[in-house]
LORO-395541 format. One line per 3 residues: number of its first residue (from 1); their letters; for each residue x, y, z of N, C-alpha, C. Coordinates in pm, 1 decimal. Last residue first. Example, Ala and Ser with C-alpha at 12.3 -4.5 7.8 and 13.67 -1.06 7.14 Angstrom:
# residues 2
2 = SA = 1285.0/-225.0/708.0/1367.0/-106.0/714.0/1290.0/3.0/787.0 ~ 1319.0/-569.0/780.0/1230.0/-450.0/780.0/1320.0/-330.0/780.0
# end
This chain:
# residues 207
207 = XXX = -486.1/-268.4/1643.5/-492.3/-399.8/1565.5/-432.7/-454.7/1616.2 ~ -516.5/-64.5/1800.4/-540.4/-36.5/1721.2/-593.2/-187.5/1629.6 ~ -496.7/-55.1/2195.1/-455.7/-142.7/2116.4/-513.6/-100.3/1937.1
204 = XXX = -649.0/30.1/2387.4/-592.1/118.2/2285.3/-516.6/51.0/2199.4 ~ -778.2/-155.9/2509.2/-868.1/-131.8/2422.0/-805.0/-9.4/2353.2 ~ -628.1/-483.9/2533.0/-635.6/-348.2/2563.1/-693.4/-249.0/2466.8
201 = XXX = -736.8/-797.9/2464.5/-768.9/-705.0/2549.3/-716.3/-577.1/2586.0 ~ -516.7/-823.9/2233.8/-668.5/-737.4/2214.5/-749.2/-691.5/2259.0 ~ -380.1/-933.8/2385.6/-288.9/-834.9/2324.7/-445.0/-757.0/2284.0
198 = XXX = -446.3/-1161.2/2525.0/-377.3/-1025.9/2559.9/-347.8/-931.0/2487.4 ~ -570.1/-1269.3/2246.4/-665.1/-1217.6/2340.1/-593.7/-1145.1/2463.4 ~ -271.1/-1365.2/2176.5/-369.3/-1306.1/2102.4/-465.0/-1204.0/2134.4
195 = XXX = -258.8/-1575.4/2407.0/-125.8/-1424.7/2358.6/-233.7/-1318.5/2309.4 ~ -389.6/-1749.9/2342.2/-396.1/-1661.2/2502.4/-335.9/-1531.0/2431.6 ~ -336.1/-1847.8/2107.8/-473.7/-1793.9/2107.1/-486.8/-1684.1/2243.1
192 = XXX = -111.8/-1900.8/2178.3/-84.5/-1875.9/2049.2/-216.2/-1752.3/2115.7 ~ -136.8/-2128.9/2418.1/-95.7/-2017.9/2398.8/-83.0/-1899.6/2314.3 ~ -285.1/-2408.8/2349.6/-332.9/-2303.7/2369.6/-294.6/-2133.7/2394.4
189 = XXX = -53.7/-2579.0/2393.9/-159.8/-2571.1/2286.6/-228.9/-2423.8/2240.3 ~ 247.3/-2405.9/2507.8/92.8/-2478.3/2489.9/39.5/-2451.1/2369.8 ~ 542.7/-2373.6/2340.3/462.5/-2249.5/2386.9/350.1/-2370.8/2381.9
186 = XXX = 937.7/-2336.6/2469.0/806.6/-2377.6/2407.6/692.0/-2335.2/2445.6 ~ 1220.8/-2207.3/2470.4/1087.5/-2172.0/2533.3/954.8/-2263.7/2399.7 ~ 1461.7/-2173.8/2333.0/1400.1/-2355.0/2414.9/1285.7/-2343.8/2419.2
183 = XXX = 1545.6/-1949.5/2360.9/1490.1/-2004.6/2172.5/1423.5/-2168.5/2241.9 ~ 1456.6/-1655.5/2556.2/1554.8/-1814.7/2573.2/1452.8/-1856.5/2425.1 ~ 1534.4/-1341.8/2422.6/1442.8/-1453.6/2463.0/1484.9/-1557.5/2436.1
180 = XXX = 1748.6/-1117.4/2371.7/1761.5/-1198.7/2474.6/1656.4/-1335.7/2486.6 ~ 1636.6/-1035.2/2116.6/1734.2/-1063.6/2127.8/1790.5/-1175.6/2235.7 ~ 1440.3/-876.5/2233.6/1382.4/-980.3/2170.6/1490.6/-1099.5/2202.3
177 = XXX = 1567.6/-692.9/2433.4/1472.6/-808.3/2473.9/1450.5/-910.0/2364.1 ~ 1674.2/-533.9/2209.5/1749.4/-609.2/2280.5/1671.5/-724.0/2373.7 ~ 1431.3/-436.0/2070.3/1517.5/-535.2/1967.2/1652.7/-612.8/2101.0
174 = XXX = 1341.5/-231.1/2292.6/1253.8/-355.2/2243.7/1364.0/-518.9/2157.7 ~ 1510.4/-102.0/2304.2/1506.3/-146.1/2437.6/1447.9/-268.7/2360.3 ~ 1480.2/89.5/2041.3/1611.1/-18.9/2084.2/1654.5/-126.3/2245.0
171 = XXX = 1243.3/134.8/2123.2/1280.5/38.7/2034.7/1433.0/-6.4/2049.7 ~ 1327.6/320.3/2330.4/1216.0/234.4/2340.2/1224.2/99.5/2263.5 ~ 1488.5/547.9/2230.4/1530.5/446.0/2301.7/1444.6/314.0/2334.4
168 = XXX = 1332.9/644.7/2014.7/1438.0/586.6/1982.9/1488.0/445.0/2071.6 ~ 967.1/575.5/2112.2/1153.0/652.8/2097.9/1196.5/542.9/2031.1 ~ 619.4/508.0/2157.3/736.6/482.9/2020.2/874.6/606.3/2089.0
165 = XXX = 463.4/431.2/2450.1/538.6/520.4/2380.7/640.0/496.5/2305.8 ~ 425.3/74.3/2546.8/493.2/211.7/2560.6/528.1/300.6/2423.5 ~ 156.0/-117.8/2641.1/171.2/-53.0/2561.9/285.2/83.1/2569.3
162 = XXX = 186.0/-314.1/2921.8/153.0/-192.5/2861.8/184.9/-144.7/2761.7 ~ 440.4/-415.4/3040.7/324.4/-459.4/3084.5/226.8/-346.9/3026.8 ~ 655.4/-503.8/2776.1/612.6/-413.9/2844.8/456.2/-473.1/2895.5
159 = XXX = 739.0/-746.3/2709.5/827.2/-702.9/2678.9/752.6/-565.5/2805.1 ~ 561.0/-1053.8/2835.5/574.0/-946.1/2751.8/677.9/-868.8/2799.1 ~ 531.8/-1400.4/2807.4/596.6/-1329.8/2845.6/594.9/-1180.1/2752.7
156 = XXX = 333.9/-1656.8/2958.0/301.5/-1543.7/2846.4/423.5/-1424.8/2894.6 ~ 399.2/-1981.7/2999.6/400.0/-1836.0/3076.2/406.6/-1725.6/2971.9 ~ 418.6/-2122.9/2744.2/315.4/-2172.2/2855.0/320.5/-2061.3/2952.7
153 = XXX = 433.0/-1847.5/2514.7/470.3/-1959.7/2621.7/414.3/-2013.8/2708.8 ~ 407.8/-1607.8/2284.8/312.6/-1709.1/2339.3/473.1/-1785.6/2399.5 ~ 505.7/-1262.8/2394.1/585.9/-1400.0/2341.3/503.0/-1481.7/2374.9
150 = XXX = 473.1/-964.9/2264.7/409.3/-1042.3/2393.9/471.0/-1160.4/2298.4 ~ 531.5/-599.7/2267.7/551.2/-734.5/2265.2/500.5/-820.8/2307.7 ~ 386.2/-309.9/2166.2/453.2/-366.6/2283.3/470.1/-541.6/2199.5
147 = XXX = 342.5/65.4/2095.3/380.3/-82.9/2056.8/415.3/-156.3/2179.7 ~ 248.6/356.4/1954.4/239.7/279.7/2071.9/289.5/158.4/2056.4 ~ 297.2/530.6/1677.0/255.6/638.4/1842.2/323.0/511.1/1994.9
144 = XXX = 481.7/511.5/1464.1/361.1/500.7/1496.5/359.9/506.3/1627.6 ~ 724.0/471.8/1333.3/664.1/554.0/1251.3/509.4/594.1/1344.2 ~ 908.5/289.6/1446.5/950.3/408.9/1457.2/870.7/514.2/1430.9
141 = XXX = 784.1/57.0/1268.7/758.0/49.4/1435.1/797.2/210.2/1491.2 ~ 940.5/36.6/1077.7/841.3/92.1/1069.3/761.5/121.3/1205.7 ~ 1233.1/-27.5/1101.8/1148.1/84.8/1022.2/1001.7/77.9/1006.0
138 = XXX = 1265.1/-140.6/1330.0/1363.8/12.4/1334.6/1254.5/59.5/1171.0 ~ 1061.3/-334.2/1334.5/1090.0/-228.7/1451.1/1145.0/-105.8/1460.3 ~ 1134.0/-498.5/1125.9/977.1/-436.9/1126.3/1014.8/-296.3/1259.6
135 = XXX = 1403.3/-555.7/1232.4/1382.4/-511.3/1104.7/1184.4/-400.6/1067.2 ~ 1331.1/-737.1/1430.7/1434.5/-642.3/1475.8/1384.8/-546.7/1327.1 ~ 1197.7/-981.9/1281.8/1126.1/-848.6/1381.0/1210.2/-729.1/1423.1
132 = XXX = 1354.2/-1043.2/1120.6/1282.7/-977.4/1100.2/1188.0/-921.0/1147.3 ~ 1533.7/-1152.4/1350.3/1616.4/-1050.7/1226.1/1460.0/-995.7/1173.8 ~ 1391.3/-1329.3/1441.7/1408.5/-1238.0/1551.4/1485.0/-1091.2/1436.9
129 = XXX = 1343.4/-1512.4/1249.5/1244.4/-1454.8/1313.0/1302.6/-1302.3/1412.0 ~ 1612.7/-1608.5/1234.0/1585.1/-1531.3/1095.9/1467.8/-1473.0/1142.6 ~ 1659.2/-1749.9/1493.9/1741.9/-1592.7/1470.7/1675.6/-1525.3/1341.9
126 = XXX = 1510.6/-1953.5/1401.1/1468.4/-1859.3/1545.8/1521.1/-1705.0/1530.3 ~ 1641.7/-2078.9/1248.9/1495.6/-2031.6/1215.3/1447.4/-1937.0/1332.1 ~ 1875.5/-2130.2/1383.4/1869.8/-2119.2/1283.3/1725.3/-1995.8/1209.3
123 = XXX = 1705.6/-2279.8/1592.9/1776.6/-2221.4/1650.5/1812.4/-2107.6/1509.8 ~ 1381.9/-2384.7/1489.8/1541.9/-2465.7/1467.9/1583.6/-2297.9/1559.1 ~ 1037.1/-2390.6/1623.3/1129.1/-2315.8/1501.4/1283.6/-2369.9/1589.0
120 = XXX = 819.7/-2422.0/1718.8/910.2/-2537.2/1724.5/1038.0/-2492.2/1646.5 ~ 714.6/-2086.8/1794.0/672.2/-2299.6/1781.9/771.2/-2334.3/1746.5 ~ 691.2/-1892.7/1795.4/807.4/-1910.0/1755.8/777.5/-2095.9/1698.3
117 = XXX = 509.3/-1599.7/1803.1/444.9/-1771.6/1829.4/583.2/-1835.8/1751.0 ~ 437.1/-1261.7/1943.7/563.5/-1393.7/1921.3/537.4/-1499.3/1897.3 ~ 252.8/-1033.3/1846.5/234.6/-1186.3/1909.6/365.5/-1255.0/1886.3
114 = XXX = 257.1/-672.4/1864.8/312.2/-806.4/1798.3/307.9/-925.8/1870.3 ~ 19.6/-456.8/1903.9/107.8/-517.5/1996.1/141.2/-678.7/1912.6 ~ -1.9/-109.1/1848.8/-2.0/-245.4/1833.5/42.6/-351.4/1895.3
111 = XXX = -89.0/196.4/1708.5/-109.0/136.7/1856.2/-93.4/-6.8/1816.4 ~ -196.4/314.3/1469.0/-57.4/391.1/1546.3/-62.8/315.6/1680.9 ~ -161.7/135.1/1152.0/-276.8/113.6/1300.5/-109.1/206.8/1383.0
108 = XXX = -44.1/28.0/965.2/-110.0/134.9/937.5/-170.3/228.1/1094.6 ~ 250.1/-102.1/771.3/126.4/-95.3/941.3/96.7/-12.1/894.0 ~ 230.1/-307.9/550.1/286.0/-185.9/589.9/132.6/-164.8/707.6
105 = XXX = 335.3/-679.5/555.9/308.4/-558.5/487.8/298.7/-438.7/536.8 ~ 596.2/-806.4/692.5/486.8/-775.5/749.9/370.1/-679.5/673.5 ~ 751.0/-877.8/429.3/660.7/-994.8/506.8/543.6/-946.8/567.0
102 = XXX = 758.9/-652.1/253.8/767.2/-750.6/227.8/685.7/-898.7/326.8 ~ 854.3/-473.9/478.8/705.2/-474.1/445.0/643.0/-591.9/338.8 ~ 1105.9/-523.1/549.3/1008.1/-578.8/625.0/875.1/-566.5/606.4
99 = XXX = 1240.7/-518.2/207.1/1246.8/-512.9/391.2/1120.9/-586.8/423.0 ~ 999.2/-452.5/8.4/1136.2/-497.6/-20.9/1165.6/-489.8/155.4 ~ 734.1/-428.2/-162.6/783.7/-537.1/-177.5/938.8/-558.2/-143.9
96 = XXX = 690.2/-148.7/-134.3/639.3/-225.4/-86.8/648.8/-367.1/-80.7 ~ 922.4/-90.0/-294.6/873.4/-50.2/-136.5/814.5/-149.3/-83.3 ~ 865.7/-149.3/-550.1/1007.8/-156.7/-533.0/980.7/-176.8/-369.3
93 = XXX = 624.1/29.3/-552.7/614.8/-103.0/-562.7/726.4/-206.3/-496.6 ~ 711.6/309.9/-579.7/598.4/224.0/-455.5/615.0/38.8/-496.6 ~ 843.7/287.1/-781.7/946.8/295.9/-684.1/858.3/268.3/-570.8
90 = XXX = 660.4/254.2/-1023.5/777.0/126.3/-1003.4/813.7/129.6/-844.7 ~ 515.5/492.3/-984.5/485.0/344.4/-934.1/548.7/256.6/-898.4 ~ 710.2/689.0/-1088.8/690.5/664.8/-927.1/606.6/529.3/-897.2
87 = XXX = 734.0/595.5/-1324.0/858.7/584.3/-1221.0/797.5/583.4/-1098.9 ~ 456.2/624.5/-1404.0/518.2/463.7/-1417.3/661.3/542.4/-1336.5 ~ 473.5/918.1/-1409.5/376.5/829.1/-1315.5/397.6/711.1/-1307.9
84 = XXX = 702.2/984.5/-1564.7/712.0/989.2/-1448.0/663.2/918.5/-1357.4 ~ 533.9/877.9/-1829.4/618.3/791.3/-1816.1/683.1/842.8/-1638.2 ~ 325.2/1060.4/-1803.0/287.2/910.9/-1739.6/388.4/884.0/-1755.8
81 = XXX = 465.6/1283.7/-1887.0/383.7/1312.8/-1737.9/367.3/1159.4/-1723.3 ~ 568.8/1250.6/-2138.1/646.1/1289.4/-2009.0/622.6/1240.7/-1897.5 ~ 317.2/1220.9/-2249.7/359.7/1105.7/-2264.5/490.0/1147.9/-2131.2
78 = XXX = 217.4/1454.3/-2217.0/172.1/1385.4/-2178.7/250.9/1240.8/-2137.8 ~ 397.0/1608.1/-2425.3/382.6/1657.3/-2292.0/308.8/1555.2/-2203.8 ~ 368.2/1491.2/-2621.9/473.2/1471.2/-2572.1/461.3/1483.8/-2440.6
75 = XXX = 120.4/1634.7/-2690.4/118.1/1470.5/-2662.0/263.5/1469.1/-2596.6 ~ 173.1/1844.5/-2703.5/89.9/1868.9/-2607.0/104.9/1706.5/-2580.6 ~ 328.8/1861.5/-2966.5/412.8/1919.5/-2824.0/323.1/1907.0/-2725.7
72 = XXX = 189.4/1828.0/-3136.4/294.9/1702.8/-3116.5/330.3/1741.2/-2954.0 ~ -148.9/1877.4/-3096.4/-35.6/1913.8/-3140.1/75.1/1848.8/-3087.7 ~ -458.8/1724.2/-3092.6/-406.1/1776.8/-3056.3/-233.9/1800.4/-3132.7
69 = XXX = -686.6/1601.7/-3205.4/-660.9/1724.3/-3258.6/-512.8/1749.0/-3222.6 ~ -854.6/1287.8/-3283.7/-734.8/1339.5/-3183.8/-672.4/1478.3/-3277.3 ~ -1112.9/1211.3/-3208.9/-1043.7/1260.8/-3318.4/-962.9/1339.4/-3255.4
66 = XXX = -1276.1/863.6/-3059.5/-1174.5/1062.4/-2997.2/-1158.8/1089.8/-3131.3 ~ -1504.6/687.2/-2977.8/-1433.1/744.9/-3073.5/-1412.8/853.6/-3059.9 ~ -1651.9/451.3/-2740.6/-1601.8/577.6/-2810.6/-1554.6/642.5/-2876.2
63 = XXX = -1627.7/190.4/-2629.2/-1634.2/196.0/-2812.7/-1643.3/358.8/-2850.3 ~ -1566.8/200.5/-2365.3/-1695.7/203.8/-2431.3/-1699.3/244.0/-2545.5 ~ -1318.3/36.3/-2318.5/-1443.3/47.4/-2267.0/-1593.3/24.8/-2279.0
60 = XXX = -1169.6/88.4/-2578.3/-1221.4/-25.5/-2559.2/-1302.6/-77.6/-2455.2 ~ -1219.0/418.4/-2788.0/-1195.6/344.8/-2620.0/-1231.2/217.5/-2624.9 ~ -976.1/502.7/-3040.9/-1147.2/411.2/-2988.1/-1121.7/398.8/-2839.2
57 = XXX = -901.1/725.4/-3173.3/-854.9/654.4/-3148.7/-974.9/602.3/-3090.0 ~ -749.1/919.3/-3531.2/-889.7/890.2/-3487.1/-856.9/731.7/-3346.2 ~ -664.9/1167.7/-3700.2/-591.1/1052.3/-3646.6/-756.5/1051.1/-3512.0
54 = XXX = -892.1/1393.2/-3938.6/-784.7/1367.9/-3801.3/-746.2/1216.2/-3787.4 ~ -988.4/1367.1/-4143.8/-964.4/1465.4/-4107.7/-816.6/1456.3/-4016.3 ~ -1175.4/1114.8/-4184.7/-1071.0/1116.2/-4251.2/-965.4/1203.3/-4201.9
51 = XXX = -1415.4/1332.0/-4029.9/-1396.5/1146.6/-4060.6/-1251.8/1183.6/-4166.0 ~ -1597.7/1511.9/-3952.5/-1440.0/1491.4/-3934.1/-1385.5/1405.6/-3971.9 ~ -1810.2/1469.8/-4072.0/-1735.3/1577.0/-4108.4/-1608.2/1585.6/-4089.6
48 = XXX = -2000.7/1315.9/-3937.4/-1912.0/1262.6/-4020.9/-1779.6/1368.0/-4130.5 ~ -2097.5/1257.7/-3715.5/-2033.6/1400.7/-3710.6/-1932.2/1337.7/-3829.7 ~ -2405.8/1057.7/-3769.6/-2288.8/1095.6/-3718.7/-2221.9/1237.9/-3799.6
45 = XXX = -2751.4/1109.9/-3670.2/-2674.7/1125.8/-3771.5/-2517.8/1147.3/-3748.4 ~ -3080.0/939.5/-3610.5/-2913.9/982.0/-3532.0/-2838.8/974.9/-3679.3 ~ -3372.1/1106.9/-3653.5/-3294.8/989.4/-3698.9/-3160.7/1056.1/-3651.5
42 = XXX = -3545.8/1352.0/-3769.2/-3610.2/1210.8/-3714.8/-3488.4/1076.2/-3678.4 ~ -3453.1/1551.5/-3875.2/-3502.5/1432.8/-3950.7/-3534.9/1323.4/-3932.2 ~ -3527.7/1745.4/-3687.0/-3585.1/1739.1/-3808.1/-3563.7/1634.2/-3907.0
39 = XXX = -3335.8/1614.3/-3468.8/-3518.0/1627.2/-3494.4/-3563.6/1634.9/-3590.1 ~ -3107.5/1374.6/-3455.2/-3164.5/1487.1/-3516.3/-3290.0/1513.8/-3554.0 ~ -2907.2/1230.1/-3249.3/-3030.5/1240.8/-3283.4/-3092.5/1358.3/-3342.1
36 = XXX = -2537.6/1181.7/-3347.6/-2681.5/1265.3/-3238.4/-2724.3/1271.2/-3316.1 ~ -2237.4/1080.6/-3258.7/-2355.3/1021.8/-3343.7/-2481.9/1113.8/-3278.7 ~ -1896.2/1230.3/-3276.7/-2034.3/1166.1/-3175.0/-2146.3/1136.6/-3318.6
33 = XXX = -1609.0/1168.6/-3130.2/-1693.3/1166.3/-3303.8/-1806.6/1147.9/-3208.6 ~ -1480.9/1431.2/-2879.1/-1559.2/1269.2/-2919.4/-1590.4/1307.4/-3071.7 ~ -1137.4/1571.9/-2956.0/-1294.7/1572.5/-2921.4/-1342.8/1386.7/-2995.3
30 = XXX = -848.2/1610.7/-2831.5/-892.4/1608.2/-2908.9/-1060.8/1583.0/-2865.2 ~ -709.1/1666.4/-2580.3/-597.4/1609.9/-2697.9/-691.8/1568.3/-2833.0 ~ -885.1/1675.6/-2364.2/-724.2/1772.5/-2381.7/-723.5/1753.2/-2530.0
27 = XXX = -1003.0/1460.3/-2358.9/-1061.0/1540.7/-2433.7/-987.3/1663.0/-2434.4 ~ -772.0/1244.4/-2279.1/-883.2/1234.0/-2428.4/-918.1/1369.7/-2443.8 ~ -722.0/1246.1/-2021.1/-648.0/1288.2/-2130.7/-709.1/1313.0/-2258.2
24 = XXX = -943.0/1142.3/-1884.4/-922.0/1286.4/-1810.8/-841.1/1341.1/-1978.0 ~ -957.2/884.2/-1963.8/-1089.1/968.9/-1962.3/-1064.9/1087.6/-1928.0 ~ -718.2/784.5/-1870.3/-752.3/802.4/-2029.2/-840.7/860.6/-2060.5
21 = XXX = -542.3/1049.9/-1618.4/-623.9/896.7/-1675.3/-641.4/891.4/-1819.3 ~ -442.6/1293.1/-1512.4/-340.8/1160.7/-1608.0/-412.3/1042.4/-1653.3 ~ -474.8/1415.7/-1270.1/-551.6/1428.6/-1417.8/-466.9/1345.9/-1548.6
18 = XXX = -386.4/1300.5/-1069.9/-313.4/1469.1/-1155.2/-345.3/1435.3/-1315.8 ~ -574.2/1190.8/-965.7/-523.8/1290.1/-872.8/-441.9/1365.2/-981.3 ~ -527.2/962.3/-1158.7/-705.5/1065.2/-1178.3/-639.9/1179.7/-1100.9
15 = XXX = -274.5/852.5/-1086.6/-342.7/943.7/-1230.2/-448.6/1021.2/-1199.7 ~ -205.7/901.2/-760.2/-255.1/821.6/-871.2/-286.0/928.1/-1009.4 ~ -113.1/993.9/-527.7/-48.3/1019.3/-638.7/-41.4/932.3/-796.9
12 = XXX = -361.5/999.5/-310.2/-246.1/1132.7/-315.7/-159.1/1105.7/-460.8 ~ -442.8/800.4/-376.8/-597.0/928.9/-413.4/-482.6/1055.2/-369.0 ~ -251.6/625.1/-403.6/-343.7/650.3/-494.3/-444.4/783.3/-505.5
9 = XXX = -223.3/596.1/-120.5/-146.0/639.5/-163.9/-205.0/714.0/-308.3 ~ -495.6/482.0/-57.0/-478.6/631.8/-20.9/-327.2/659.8/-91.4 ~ -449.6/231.7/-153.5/-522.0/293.4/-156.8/-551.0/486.2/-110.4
6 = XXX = -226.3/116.6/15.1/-185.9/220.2/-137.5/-321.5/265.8/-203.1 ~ -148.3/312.2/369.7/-258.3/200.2/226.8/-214.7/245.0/72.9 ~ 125.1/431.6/466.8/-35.6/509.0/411.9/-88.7/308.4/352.0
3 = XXX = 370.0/533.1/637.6/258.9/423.3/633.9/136.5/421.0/605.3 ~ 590.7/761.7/398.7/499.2/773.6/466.9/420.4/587.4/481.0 ~ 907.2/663.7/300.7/769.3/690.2/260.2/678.1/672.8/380.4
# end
């Protein structure tokens, strides 16, 4: 899947986008009961004509009342169309909550540069960091124009002096450096924050 926001995922495959809401479906499938003001008698008079007539449903919005006209085969037809729209949700969801978007949620920015701050992390805890950066790299890091590395240490160590061009080979250059960084390396007080402000001083930097 495309690195969209699910906000924009939404305005490409949300209900209102294929007319699937409750305010879009209602008046397909039948008309408002309405109440209107009548001049000549001075006074709101409901459409009480239909009353009994039809299968009748309320909005809990705004207390609206539908008289649902429609024919078995047009509701079915509906009921088709959202039970698809609940599959494809499930399967954004399934996504967004599974690999590396799970931790890192989903990049968006085509220019970035990841901060290493490992701190005191066990040898153990070091490799499960380095598994899920190796992991953010082959899928999603693949998807976006620029990337680089930078490791807080009392010596700030980066992977590229520069931002390089997303390849194949690039990233797999990247996951073998990680790979290689000594796990002893401790990082100053103050490194976390240095790293940080390298990485934001470049002004193609995205996020």
């Amino acid at each position: 899947q495309p690195l969209i926001s699910s906000s924009k995922w939404l305005q490409l495959h949300g209900l209102k986008r294929n007319k699937l809401s409750l305010s879009q479906i209602l008046p397909q499938i039948g008309f408002q009961h309405r109440e209107d003001y009548v001049t000549t008698l001075g006074k709101p008079v409901a459409s009480r004509y239909a009353a009994g007539l039809f299968p009748q449903y309320m909005r809990a919005q705004d207390g609206s009342v539908y008289n649902l006209t429609a024919k078995k085969e047009l509701i079915l037809h509906f009921v088709d169309c959202l039970m698809r729209a609940i599959e494809l949700y499930k399967q954004r969801m399934d996504w967004l909550t599974s690999a590396s978007r799970q931790i890192f949620g989903v990049i968006q920015e085509q220019c970035i540069v990841i901060v290493l701050d490992f701190g005191t992390a066990s040898p153990t805890e070091f490799d499960l960091c380095c598994d899920a950066l190796s992991m953010v790299l082959t899928e999603q890091v693949t998807q976006i124009a620029k990337f680089n590395l930078i490791r807080a240490a009392w010596d700030l160590v980066r992977w590229q002096p520069q931002p390089a061009a997303v390849s194949e080979q690039a990233v797999s250059s990247a996951v073998k450096w990680l790979w290689r960084l000594a796990r002893a390396d401790t990082a100053s007080p103050g490194s976390s924050a240095e790293a940080l402000l390298e990485a934001m001083g470049d002004e193609t930097v995205s996020s």
